[in-house]
MIZA-377389 format. One line per 3 residues: number of its first residue (from 0); for each residue x, y, z of N, C-alpha, C, CB. Coordinates in steps of 0.05 Angstrom, whole numbers, plus 5000, padded with zeros to 4 digits. Glycine has a CB too. Example, Ala and Ser with C-alpha at 12.3 -4.5 7.8 and 13.67 -1.06 7.14 Angstrom:
2
0	5264/4886/5156/5246/4910/5156/5264/4934/5156/5226/4911/5181 | 5257/4955/5142/5273/4979/5143/5258/5001/5157/5282/4988/5114
! end
This chain:
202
0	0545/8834/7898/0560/8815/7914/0558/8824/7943/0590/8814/7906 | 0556/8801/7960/0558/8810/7992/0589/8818/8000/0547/8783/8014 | 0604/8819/7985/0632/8817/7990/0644/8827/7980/0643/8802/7990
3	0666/8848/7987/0667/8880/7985/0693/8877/7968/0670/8901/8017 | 0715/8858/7976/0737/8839/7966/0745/8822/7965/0748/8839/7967 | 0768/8818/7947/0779/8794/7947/0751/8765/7943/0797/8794/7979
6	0737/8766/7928/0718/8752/7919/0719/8730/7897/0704/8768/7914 | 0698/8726/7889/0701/8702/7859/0712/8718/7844/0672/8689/7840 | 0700/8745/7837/0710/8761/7815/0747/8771/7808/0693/8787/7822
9	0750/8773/7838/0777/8773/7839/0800/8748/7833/0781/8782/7862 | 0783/8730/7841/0806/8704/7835/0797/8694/7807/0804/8674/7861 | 0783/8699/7789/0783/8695/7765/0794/8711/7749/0764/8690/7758
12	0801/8731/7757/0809/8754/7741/0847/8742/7749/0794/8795/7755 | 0851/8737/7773/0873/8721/7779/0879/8697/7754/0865/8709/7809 | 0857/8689/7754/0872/8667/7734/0872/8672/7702/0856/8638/7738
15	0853/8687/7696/0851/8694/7667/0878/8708/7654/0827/8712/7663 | 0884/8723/7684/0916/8728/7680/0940/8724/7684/0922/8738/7683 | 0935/8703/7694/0956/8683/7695/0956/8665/7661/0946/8661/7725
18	0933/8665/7656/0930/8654/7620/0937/8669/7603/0903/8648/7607 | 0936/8700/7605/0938/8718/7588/0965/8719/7593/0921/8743/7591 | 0985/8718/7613/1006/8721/7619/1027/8705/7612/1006/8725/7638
21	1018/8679/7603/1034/8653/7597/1045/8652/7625/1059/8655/7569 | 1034/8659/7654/1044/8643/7681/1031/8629/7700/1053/8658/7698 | 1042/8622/7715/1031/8604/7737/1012/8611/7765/1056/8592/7748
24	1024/8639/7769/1002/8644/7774/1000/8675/7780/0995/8627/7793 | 0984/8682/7788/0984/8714/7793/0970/8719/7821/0967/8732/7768 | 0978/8740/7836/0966/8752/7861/0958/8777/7863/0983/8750/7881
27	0930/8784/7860/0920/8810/7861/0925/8824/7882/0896/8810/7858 | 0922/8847/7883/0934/8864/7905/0918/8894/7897/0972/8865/7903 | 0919/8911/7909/0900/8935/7915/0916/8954/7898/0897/8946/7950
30	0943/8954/7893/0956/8971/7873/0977/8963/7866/0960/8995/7879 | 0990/8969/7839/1017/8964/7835/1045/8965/7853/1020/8979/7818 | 1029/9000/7870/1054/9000/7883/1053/8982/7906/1061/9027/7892
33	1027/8970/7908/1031/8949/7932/1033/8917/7931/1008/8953/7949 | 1037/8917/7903/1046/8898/7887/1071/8894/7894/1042/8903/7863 | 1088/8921/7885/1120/8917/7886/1127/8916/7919/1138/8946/7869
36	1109/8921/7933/1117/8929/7963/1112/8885/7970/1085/8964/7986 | 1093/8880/7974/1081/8856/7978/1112/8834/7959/1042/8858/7961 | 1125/8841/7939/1136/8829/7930/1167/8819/7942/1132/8839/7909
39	1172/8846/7944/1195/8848/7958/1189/8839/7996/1205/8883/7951 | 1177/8844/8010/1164/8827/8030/1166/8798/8029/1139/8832/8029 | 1162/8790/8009/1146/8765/8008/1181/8751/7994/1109/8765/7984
42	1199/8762/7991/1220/8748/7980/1243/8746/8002/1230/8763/7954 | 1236/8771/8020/1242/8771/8046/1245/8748/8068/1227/8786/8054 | 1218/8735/8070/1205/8725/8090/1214/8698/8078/1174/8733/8095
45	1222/8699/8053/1230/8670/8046/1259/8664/8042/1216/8661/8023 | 1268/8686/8050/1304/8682/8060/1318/8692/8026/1315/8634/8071 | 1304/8697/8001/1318/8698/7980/1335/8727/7985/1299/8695/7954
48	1316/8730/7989/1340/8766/7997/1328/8771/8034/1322/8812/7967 | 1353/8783/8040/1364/8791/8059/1375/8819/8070/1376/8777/8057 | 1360/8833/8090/1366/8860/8099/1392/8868/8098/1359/8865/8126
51	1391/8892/8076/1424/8904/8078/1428/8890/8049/1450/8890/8109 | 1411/8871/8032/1426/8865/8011/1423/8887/7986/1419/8837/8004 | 1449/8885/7971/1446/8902/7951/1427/8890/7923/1475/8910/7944
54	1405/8910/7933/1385/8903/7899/1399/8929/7876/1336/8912/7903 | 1390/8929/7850/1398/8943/7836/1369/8954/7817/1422/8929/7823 | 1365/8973/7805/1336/8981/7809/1340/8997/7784/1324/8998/7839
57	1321/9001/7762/1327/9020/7740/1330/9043/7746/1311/9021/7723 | 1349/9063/7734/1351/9087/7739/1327/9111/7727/1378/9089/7729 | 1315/9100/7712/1291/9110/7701/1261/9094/7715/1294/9105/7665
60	1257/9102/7727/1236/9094/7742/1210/9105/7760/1246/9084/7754 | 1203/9097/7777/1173/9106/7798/1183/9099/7823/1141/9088/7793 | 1183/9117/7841/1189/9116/7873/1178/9090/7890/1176/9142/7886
63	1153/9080/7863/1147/9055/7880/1166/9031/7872/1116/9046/7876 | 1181/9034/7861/1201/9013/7863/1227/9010/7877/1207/9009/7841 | 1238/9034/7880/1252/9047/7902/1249/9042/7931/1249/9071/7900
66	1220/9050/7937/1214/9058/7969/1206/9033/7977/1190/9082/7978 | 1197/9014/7970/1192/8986/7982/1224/8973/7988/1174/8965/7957 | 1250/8974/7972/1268/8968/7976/1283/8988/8005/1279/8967/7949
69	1284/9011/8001/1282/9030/8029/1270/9026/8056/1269/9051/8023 | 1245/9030/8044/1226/9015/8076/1234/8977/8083/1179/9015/8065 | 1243/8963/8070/1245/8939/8076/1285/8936/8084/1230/8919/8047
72	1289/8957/8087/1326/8951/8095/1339/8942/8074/1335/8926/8120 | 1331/8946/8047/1355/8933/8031/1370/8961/8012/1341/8903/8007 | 1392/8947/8008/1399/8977/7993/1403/8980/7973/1417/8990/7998
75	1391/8998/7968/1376/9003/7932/1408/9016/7914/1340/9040/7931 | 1413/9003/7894/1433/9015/7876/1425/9020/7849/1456/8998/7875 | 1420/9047/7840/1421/9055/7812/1428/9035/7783/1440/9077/7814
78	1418/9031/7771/1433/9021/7752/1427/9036/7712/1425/8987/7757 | 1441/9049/7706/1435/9067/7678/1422/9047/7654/1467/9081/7666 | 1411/9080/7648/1395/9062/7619/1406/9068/7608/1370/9064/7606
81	1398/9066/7578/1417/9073/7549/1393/9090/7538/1429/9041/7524 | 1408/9107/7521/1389/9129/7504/1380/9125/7489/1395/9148/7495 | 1382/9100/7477/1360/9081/7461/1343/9070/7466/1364/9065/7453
84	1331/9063/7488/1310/9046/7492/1304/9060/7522/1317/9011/7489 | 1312/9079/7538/1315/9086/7561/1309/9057/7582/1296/9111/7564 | 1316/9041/7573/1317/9021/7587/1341/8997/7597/1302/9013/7576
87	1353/8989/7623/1377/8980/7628/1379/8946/7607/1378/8978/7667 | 1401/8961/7598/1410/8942/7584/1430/8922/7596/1419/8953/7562 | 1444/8901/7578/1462/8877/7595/1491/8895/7593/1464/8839/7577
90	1487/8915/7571/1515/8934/7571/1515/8951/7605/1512/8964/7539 | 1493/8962/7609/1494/8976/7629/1503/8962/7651/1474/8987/7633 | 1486/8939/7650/1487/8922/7676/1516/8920/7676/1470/8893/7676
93	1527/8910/7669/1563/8902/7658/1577/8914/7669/1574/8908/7630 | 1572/8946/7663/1587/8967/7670/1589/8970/7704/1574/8993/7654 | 1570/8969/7718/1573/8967/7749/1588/8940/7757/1542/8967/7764
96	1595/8962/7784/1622/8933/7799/1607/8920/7826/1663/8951/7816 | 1583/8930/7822/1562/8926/7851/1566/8894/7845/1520/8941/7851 | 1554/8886/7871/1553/8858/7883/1520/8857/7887/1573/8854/7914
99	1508/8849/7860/1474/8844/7858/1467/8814/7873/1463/8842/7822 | 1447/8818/7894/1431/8803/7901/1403/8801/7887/1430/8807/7923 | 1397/8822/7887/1372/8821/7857/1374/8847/7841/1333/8819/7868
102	1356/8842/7826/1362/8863/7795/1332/8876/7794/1371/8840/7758 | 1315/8895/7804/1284/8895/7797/1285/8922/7773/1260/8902/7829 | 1279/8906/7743/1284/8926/7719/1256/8936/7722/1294/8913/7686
105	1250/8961/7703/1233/8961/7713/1231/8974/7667/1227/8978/7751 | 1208/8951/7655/1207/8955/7624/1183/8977/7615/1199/8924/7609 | 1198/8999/7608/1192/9028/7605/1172/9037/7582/1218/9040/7599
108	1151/9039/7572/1140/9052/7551/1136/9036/7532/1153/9073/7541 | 1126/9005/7542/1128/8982/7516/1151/8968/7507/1121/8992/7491 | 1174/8980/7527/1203/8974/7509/1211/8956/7537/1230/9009/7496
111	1239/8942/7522/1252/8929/7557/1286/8925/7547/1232/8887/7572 | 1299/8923/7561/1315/8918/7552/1329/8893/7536/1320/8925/7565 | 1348/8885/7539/1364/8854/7520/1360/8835/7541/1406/8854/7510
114	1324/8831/7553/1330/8810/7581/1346/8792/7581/1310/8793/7590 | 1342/8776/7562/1345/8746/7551/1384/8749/7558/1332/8739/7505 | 1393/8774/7556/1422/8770/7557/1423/8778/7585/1441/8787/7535
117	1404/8800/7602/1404/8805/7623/1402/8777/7645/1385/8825/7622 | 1380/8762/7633/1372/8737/7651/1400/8718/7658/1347/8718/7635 | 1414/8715/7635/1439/8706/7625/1467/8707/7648/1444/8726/7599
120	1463/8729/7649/1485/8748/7671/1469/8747/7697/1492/8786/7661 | 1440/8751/7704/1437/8748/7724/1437/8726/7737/1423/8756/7726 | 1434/8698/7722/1439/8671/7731/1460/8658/7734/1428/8657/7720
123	1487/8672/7730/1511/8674/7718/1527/8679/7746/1511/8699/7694 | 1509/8703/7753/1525/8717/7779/1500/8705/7806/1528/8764/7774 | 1486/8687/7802/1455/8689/7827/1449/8707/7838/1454/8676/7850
126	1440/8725/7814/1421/8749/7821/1397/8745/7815/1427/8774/7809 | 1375/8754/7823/1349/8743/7833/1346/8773/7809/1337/8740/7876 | 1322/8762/7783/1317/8782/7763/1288/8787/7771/1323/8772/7729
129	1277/8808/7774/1251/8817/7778/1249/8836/7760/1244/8827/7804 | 1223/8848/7749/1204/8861/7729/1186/8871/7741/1194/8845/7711 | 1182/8901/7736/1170/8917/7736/1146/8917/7719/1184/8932/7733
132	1131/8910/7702/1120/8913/7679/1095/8921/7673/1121/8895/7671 | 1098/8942/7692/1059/8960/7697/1057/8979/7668/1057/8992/7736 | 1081/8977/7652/1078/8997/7631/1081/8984/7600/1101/9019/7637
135	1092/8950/7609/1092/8945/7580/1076/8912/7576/1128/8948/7568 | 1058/8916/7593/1032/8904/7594/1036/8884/7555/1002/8937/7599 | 1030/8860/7550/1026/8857/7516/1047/8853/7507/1015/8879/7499
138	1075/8867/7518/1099/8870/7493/1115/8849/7493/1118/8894/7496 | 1124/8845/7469/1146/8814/7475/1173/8817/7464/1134/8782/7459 | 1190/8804/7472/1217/8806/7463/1234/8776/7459/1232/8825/7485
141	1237/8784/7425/1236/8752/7420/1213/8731/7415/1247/8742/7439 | 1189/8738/7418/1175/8710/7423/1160/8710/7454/1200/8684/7421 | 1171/8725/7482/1169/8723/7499/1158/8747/7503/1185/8714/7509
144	1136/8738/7532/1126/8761/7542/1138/8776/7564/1103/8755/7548 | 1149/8807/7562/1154/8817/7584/1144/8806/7613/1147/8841/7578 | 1158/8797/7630/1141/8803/7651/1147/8773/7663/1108/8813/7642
147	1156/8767/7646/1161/8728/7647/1188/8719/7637/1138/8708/7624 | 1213/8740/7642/1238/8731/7647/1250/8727/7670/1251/8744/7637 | 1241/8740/7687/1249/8746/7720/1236/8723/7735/1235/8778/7732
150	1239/8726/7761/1225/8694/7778/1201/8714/7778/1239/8678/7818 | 1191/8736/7789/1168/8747/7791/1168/8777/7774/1161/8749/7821 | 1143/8772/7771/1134/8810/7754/1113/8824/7768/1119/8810/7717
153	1109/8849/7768/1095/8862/7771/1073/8880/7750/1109/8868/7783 | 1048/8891/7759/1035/8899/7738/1009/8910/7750/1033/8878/7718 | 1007/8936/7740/0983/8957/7755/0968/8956/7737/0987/8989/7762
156	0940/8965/7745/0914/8967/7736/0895/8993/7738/0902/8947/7750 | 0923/9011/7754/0910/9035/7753/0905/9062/7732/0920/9041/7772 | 0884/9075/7729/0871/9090/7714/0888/9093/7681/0869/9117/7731
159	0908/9104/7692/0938/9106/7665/0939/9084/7646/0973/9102/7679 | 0939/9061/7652/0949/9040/7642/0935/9027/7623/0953/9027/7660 | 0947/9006/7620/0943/8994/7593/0922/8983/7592/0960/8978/7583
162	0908/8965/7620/0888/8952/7628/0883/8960/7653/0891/8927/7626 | 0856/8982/7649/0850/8996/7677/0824/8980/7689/0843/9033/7673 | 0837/8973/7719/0815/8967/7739/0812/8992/7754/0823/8942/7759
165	0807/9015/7743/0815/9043/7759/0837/9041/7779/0792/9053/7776 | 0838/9012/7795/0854/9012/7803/0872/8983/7816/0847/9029/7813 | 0889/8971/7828/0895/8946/7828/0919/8942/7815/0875/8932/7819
168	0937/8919/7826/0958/8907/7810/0965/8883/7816/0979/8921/7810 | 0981/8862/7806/0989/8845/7805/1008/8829/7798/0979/8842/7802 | 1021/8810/7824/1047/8807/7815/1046/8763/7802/1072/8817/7852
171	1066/8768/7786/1060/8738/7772/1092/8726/7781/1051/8740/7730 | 1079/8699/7777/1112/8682/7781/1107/8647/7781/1131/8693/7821 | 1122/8638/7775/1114/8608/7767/1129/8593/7793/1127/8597/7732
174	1145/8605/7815/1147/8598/7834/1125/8583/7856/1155/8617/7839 | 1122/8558/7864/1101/8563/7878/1098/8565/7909/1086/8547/7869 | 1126/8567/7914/1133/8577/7943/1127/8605/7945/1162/8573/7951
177	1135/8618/7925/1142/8650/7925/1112/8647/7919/1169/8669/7901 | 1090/8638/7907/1063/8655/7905/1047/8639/7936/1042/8648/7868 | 1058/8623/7947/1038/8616/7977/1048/8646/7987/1049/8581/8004
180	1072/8653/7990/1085/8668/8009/1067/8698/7999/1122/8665/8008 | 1065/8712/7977/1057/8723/7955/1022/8727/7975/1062/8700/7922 | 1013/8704/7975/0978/8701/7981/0984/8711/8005/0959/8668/7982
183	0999/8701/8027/1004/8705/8065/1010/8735/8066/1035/8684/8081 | 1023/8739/8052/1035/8770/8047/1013/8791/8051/1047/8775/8016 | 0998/8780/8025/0969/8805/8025/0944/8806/8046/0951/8801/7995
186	0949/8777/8059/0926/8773/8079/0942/8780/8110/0912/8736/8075 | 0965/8790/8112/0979/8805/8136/0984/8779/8147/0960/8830/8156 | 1005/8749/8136/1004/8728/8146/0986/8714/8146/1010/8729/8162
189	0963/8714/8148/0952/8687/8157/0944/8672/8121/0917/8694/8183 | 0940/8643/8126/0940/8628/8102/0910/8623/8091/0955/8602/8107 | 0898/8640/8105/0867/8630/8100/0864/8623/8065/0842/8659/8112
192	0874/8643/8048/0865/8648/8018/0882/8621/8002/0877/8684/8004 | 0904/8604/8017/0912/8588/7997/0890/8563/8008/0949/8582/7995 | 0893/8537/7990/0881/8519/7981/0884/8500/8013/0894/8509/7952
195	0870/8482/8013/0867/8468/8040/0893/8462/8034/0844/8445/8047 | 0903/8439/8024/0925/8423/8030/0946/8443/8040/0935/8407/8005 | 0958/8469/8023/0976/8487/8029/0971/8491/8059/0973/8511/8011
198	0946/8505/8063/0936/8506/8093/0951/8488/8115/0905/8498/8093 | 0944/8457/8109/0960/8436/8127/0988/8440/8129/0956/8408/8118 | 0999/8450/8105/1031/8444/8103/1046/8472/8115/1041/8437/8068
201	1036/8488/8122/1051/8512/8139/1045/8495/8172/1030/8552/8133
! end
């Protein structure tokens, strides 16, 4: 290829996983952790969350889910797992008296927690549910695929993982505001990568 990135190869691999994913669409990105960084950005810029708001973040986790909420002004609140599934359950969630603007779980070792009751409570209270899901890549709960309870998910490609591009990640969401904003994000603003019409309408 004459073209080092972001190419044919990349936007088909975009959509095959968006098919493999049962979503709408997906946005490649250079790594997971810049996946979760690009995500939280990009939810920013579209007014859903707001500097200083309280997100709530698994307590079992990777610093890259943490430090994007840090570096972007919002303030990150713990939330416990259970010793069953080391993953935040709707019991856990329950138990805090925080005031959630979003929830980013993050589904641990193939496992996730009771979303379906989590999603429940988060729509309950308008908390914005995000997914982590660089680790349980395949797994379903209920019928459903991790990764596709939340408005957006995340998901790495690096070496470790379940599906290695040595390296790379990608965030999915059936939003299609949140994935223009998603595309502008990774290209440092400008709209060149979405579709003409989108192009006209910014």
């Amino acid at each position: 290829s004459e073209k080092l990135s972001m190419g044919e190869k990349c936007r088909k691999f975009e959509e095959r996983f968006s098919e493999y994913q049962e979503r709408k669409y997906s946005v490649l990105y250079n790594s997971g952790s810049s996946a979760n960084l690009a995500l939280i950005q990009a939810l920013l810029n579209l007014g859903i969350l707001k500097r200083e708001d309280n997100v709530g973040f698994s307590a079992l986790t990777w610093a890259t889910n943490v430090m994007p909420l840090i570096q972007l002004g919002l303030n990150p609140l713990p939330i416990d797992v259970s010793l069953k599934n080391l993953n935040v359950n709707s019991s856990n969630l329950l138990e805090t008296d925080y005031n959630l603007k979003a929830l980013f779980t993050t589904n641990l070792l193939g496992f996730s927690g009771d979303l379906n009751r989590i999603k429940e409570i988060c729509d309950l209270k308008g908390t914005v549910l995000l997914e982590d899901n660089c680790e349980s890549l395949g797994s379903r709960l209920n019928g459903r695929k991790l990764g596709n309870f939340g408005l957006a998910s995340t998901f790495s490609f690096f070496v470790g993982n379940h599906l290695s591009a040595i390296e790379g990640g990608m965030v999915c969401t059936d939003n299609t505001e949140l994935y223009k904003m998603l595309v502008m994000v990774r290209a440092h603003g400008w709209g060149r990568n979405l579709d003409e019409k989108s192009r006209r309408e910014l």
